[in-house]
C-alpha positions as CSV (number, residue, x, y, z in Angstrom):
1,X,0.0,0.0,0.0
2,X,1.5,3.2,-0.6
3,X,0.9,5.7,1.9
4,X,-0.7,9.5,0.9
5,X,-2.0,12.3,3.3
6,X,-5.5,12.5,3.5
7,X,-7.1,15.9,2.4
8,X,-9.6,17.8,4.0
9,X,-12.5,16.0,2.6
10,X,-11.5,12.9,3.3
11,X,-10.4,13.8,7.5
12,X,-13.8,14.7,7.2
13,X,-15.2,11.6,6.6
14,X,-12.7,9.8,9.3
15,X,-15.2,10.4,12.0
16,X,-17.9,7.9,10.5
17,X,-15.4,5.4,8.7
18,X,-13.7,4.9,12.3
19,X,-15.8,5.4,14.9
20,X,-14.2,6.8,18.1
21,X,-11.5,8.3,17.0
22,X,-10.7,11.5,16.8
23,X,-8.3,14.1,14.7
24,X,-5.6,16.2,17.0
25,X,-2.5,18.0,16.0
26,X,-2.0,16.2,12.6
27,X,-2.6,12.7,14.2
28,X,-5.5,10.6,14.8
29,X,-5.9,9.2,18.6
30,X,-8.5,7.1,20.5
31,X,-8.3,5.8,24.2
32,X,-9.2,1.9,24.9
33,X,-10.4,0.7,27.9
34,X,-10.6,-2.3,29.8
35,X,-11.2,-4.5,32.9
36,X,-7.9,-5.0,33.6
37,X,-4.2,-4.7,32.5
38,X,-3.9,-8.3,30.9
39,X,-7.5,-7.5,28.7
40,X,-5.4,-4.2,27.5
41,X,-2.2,-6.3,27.2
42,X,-3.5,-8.5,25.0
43,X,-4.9,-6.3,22.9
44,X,-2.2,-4.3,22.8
45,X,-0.2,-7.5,21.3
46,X,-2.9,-8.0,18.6
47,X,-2.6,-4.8,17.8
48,X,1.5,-4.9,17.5
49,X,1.0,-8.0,15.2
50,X,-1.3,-5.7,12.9
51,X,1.6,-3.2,13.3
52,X,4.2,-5.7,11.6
53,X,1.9,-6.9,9.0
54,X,1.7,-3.1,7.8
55,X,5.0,-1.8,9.1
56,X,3.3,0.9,10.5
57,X,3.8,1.8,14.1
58,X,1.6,3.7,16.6
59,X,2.7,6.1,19.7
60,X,0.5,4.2,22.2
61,X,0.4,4.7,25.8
62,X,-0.8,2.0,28.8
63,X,-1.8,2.5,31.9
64,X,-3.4,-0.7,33.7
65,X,-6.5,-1.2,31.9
66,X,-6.6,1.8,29.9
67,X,-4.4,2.5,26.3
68,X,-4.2,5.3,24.0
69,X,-2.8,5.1,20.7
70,X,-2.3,8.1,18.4
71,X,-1.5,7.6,14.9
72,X,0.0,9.6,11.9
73,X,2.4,8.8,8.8
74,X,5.7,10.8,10.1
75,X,7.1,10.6,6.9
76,X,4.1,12.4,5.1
77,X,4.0,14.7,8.0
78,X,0.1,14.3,8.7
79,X,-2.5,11.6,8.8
80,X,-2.4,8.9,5.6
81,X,-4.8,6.7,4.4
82,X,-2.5,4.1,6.1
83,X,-3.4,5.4,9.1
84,X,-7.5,5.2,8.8
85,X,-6.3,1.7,7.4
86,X,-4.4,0.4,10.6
87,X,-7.3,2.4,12.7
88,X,-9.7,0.1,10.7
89,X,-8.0,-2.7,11.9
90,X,-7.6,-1.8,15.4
91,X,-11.1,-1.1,16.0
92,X,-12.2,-4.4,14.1
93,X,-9.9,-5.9,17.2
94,X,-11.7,-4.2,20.0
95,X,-14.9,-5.2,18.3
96,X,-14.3,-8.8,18.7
């Protein structure tokens, strides 16, 4: 997949193609949480494997039962379409 910045129309149209996340400071971030640290832990490691598969990493943050992770293509210097991709993915996880 190669990676482009999203333009305003499409940021626009993050909102309802991934729901609960939100667009900050050139990145898009959501917060996770759980009933306990090893729920979030595990997530968090099906998440990293999602990671690998696009070789696209996240700034994520955890805190027992709760994790944040904030995406954005560094590269590109703003959100990509590989972004709303791997946020695709990662809410498709939480779903499940």
């Amino acid at each position: 997949m190669e990676p482009y910045i999203l333009q305003d129309e499409e940021l626009n149209e993050l909102v309802v193609k991934i729901p609960g996340w939100e667009i900050k400071s050139k990145q898009i971030l959501r917060e996770f949480n759980f009933a306990n640290f090893i729920e979030a832990f595990a997530f968090m490691t099906k998440v990293a494997l999602i990671c690998e598969k696009y070789n696209h990493h996240p700034y994520w943050e955890n805190v027992y039962a709760k994790v944040i992770i904030k995406l954005n293509t560094h590269d590109l210097g703003g959100i990509s379409n590989l972004d709303q991709t791997l946020a695709s993915e990662i809410n498709k996880i939480f779903d499940q």
